[in-house]
N, C-alpha and C positions, 0 to 999 in steps of 0.2 A: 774263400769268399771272393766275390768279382769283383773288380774297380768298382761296375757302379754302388754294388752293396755297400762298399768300403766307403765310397764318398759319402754315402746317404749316412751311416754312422758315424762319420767325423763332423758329420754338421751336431751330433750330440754331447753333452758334456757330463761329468762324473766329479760329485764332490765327494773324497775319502778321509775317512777322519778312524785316525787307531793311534792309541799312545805308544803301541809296542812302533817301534821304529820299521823292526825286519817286516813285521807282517805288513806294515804301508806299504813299504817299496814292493812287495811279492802283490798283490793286491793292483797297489798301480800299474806297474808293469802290464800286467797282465789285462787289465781294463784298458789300457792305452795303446797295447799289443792289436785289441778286437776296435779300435774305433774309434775311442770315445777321449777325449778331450777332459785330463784329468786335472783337477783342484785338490790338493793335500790339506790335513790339519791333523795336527797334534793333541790339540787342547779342546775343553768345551768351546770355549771363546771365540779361538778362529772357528772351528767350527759352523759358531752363530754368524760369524763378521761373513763369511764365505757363503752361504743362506742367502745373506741381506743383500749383499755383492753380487753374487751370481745368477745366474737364472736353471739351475740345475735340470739334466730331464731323471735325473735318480742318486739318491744319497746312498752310500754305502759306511755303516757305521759302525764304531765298536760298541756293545751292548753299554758300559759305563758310559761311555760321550753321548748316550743319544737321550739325556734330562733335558737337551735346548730343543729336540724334536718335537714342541709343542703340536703344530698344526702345519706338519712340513707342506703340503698341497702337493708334494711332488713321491712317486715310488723310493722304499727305503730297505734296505737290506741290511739286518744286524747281524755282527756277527758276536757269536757267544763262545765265554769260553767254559771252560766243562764246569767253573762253579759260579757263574752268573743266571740271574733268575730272570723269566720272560715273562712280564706281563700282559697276558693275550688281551686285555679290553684294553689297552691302549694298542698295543698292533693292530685290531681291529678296527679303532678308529680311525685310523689312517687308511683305511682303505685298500690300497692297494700297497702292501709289504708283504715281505716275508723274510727268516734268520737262518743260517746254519751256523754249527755250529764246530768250532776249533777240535783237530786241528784242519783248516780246508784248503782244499785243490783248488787251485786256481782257475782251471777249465770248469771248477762248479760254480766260483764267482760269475765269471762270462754267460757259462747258462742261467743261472740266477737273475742276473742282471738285465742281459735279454729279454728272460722270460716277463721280468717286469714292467721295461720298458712297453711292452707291446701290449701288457694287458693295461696300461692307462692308456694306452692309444686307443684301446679298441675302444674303453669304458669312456673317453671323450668322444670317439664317435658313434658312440650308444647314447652320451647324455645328448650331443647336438641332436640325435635324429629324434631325441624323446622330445630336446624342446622345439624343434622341428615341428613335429605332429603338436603338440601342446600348441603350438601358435595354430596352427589348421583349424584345431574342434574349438581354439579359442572363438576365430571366427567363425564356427559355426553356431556354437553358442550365441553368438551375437546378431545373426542372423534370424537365429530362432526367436530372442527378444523384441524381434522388430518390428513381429506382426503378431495379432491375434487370431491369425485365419489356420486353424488345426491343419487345413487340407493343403497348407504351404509351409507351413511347420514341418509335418511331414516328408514333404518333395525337399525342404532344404536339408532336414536330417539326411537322407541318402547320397544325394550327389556329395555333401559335406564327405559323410564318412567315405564314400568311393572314390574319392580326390584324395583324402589324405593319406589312406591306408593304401590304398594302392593294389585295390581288392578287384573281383572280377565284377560281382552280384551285391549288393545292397536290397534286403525287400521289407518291406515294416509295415503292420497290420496291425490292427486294433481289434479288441474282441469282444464281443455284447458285453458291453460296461455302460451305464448311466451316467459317468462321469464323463464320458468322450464318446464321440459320434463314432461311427461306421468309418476307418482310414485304408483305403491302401494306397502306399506307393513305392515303387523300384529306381533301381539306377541299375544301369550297366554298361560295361566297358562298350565302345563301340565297337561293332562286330557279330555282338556277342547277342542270342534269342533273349527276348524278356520275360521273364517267369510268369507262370500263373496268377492269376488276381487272386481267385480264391484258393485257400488250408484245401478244403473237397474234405478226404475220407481222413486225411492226416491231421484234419483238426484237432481232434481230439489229443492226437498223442502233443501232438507239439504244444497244445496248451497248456497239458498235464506239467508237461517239461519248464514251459516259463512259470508256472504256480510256484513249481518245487523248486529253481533256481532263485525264485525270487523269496522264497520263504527261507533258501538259506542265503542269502544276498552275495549269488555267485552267477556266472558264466559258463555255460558249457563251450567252450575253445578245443578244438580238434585240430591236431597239427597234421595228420594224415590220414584222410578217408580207408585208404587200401590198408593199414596194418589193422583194420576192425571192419570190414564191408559189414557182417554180419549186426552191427550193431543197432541198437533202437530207432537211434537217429538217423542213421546211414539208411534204412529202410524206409524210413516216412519221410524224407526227403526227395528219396528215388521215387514214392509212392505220390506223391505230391507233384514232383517232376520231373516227367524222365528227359527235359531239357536239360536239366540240372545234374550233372555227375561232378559231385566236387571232392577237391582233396583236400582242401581247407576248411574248417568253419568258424563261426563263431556264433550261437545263439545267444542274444543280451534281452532279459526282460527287461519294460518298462513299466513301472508301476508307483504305486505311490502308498501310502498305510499298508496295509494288510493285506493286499492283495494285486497282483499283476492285471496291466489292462492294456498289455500291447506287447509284441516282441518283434526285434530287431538280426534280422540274419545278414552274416557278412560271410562270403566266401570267394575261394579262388575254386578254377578250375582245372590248371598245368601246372600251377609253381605251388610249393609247400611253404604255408607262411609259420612264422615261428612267431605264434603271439606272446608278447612278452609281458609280465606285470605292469609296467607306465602303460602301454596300449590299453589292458584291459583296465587298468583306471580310470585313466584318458577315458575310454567309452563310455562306462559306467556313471560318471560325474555328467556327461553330456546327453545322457538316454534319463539322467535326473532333469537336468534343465527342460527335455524333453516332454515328460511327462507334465510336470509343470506350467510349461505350453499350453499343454493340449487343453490341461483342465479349465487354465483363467481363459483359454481362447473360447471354447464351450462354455464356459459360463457367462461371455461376453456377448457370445453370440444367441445364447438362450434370451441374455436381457433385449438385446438390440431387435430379436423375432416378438418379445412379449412389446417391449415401445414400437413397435411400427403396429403390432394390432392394437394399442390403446388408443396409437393416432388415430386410425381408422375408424375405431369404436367412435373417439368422439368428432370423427369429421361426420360419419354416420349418424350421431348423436348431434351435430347443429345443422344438418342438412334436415334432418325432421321437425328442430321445431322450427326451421325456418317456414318449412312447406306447413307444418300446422297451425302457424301464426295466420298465415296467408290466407289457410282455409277457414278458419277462423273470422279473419278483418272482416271479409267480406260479408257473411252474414250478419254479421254485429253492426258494421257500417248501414246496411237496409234498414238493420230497427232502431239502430240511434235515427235517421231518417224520418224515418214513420213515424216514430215517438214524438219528435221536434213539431213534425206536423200538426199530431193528433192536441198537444198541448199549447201552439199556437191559435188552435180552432179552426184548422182548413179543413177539418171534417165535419166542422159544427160547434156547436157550445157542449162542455162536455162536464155533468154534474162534480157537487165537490167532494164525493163521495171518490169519484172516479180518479180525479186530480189527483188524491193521496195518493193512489195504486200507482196512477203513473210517473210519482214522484219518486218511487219504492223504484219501481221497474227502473229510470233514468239512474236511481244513486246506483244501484246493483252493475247497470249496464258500464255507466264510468269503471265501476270498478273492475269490472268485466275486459275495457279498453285496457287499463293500466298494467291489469295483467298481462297479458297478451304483448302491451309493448314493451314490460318489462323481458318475457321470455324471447321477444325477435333482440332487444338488447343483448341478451344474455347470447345468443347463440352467436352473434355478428363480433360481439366485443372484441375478440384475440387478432381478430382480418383487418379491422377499420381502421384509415388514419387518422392521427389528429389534426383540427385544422386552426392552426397555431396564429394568433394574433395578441395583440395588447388588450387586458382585461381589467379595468376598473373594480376594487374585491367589491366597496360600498355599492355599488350600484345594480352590481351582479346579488348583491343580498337584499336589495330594496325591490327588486324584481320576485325574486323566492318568495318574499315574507309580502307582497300582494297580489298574489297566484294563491299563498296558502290561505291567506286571511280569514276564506267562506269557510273553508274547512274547521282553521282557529275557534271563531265564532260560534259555527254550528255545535263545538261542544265545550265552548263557557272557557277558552284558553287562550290570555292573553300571551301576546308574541311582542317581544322589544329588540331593536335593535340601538348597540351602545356601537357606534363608529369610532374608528383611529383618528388622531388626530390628524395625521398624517396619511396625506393620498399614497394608497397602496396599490400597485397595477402591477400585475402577472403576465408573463406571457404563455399561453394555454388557449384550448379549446374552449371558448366560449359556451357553447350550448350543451357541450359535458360536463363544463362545473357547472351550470347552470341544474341537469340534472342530480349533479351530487350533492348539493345545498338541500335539493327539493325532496328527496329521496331523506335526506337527513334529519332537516327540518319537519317534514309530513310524519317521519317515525316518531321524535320528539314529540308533538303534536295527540296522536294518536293514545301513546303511553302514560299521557298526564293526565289524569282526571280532572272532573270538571271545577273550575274556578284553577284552577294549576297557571302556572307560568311556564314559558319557556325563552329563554333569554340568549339571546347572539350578539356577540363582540368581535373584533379583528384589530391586527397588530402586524407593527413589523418586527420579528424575531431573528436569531441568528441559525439557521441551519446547523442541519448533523456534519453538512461538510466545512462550516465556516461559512457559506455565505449568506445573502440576506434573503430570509423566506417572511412567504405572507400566515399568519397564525389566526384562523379563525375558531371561536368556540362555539360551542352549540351546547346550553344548558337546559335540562328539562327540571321539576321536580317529581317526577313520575312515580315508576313502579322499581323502575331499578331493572338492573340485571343477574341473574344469581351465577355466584361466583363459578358453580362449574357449567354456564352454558359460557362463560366471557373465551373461552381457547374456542371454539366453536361460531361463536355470533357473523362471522364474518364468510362461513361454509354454506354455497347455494342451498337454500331451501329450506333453512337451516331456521326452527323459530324458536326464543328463548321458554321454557317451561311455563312460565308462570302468564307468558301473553296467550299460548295454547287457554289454558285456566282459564285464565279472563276474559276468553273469545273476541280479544283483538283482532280485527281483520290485518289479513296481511299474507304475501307468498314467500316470504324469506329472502329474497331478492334485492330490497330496495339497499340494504347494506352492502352484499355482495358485488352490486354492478359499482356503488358509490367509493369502494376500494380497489377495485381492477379501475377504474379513472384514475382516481389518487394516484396507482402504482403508477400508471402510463405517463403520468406528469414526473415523474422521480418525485413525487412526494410521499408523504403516511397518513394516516389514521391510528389513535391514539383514544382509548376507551377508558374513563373511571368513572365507576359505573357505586353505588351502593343500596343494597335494595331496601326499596322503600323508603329512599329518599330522591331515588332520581342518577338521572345519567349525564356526563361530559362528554361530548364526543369534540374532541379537537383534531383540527384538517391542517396540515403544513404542507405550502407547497413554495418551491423556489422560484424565486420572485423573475429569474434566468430563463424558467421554462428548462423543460427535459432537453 
């Protein structure tokens, strides 16, 4: 052995434990002859005390003393004598050991002993490079979680795996699956040509190949191209690309249930890699993540392509009815015009026979307006700001209920309003609660038959959040509403069954616009409705403003 060998194993130590005296001292000697820096023991005890004490790099033991060898952490060598028994699932747990057995040569301790030293050296620096690489695909894994975008999913899985493995080629492909887009991407060492995008003629075989590996949930890992040229894969590789002459490989499907929907090739092209079990776990667990990826990124991106066309649909959809309100006004605007004329008598005196028709014509015509402004509302609502000041509720209601009055009147329905004692003032868009009162109030109205009531109150209340809101109610004794239009009554366009029936007029509307206000105020709308008695609608809105 050389000095330096010799220093390098005196840096090591030897704990020996044998009750026979001679074979310690034959045993020691001989261990401290090769190197090694020895600790004696007689007994279980020192034994154990010598363990706790030392830092050993290999225990040598007699088969009887080694009951304290629990969970030694360090290479053990028992030795047996011709009538002691070996229990192989505890040698085995310890990992790295092994025994001979009495009576032994000394020169077989030293190889023994060696031999063991060096395979937990190697087996430490196998575990470090395993957890090496395990910290690498950790963050590539983590990497992979960070986006949704498959097509960078993809590009991190490559470079990922070509960084950590220490591989030449990286190329990963996806395959007509519904579950994941169209992928390709590579990585390659600098230097080195970048492979084909597309399988071409080798498609088939190579897909056949991740089907079958994935259906037995395995890897095909080739340590060297040349002891099999002639092989399947070795062929459709070459056939795919004759850039590619590798002597490594490693094909990993990626797939997810039942079936494969992508695979992953790792190769060298001058060194022989020796893929080892942790690697191809390591990949396996990370070509999982992978797949996983791919799918919630495709399924995020399916939603995010169907939300940008519904935006579209309905920007689409209020850029028309804004253009057919407009087309609209203006004809209507002519003959409410002319009408006003014709019934002033700037055309002349006009019989009363006539008068009726154009009394007909005017109510239809209003309602004709209302529509119309109800639909530029409806389209403009989502864009518009609010225009926020201090809002009196009482006064904002004594405006509503004599705007509606003629309408009240016209069909035999008295309207009351019972005020708070207490001045109530909001802060809100004036001329939008003003519509939602009107819209509210005119429905009430409309739904009570004739000689009916409809009765309005306001209050200060406590809000959902705790603070102070204004509480208005809106009672009718109408029609009522039936219980399974009530989820619905508030869905544009939307009219409850029984006012269809009844041939209430109306476009579904005046509720719809009078809860997207509410919402815009941070307030609600609150319906108890029972049919055939009549409906409550009560309005809460905070006294703060939105």
């Amino acid at each position: 052995m050389s000095q330096d060998g010799a220093e390098v194993q005196h840096s090591l130590s030897a704990v020996v434990a044998d009750s026979d005296a001679d074979r310690l001292a034959v045993t020691s000697e001989a261990l401290t002859g090769a190197g090694f820096a020895v600790f004696r023991a007689q007994e279980a005890d020192e034994l154990a005390s010598l363990l706790h004490r030392e830092d050993p790099a290999v225990v040598v033991a007699q088969g009887a003393l080694s009951k304290v060898l629990h969970n030694p952490g360090v290479p053990v060598l028992l030795l047996l004598g011709q009538d002691d028994s070996l229990d192989v699932e505890t040698l085995e747990s310890w990992r790295v050991a092994d025994y001979v057995m009495s009576p032994v040569r000394s020169e077989e301790i030293v190889h023994r002993v060696r031999t063991l030293v060096s395979r937990s050296k190697e087996r430490a620096r196998s575990r470090g490079e395993v957890e090496a690489l395990r910290e690498s695909l950790r963050g590539v894994s983590s990497a992979i979680r960070e986006t949704n975008d498959p097509q960078l999913i993809a590009d991190r899985v490559v470079r990922g795996f070509g960084e950590a493995l220490d591989v030449d080629h990286v190329w990963f492909a996806t395959f007509q699956d519904e579950r994941v887009p169209t992928i390709r991407a590579q990585w390659s060492r600098a230097g080195r040509p970048l492979l084909p995008a597309r399988l071409g003629e080798s498609e088939n075989t190579i897909t056949a190949i991740a089907q079958k590996l994935w259906a037995e949930a395995d890897v095909l890992a080739v340590t060297d191209h040349r002891d099999d040229p002639e092989s399947a894969i070795a062929k459709a590789l070459k056939a795919w690309s004759n850039e590619l002459d590798p002597v490594s490989t490693v094909l990993l499907p990626v797939g997810e249930s039942a079936s494969a929907m992508g695979i992953i090739l790792l190769s060298t092209v001058h060194e022989r890699h020796e893929w080892t079990r942790p690697e191809i776990a390591l990949l396996q667990h990370v070509a999982g993540n992978v797949a996983h990826g791919l799918i919630q990124g495709n399924l995020i991106s399916a939603q995010q392509r169907v939300l940008h066309q519904l935006r579209q649909l309905d920007k689409a959809k209020t850029d028309f009815l804004a253009t057919v309100n407009h087309e609209l006004r203006t004809p209507l605007t002519s003959i409410t015009a002319y009408l006003d004329m014709i019934q002033d008598g700037s055309g002349g005196p006009v019989p009363e026979s006539i008068n009726k028709m154009l009394d007909v014509i005017a109510r239809n015509s209003n309602r004709l307006r209302k529509l119309i402004e109800d639909m530029l509302t409806v389209s403009m609502q989502d864009g518009s700001n609010l225009d926020l000041k201090p809002v009196d509720i009482a006064k904002l209601l004594q405006v509503v209920v004599a705007t509606l009055r003629p309408l009240a009147e016209s069909r035999h329905v008295s309207v009351s309003v019972t005020e708070s004692p207490e001045d109530i003032e909001v802060t809100a868009d004036e001329a939008k609660l003003e519509q939602v009162f009107t819209n509210i109030v005119a429905n009430a109205i409309k739904f009570t038959p004739e000689g009916g009531r409809v009765g309005i109150s306001s209050a200060v209340s406590s809000s959902k959040d705790g603070g102070r809101a204004a509480l208005v109610k809106i009672a009718d004794n109408g029609l009522g509403i039936p219980e399974h239009d009530l989820p619905h009554i508030l869905t544009r366009f939307y009219r409850a069954s029984n006012a269809t029936s009844a041939a209430v007029p109306g476009s579904g509307l005046g509720l719809a616009i009078a809860h997207d206000i509410i919402s815009r105020h941070m307030g609600r709308m609150v319906f108890d409705s029972t049919l055939g008695s009549g409906t409550t609608v009560s309005v809460e809105l905070p006294v703060g403003g939105p």
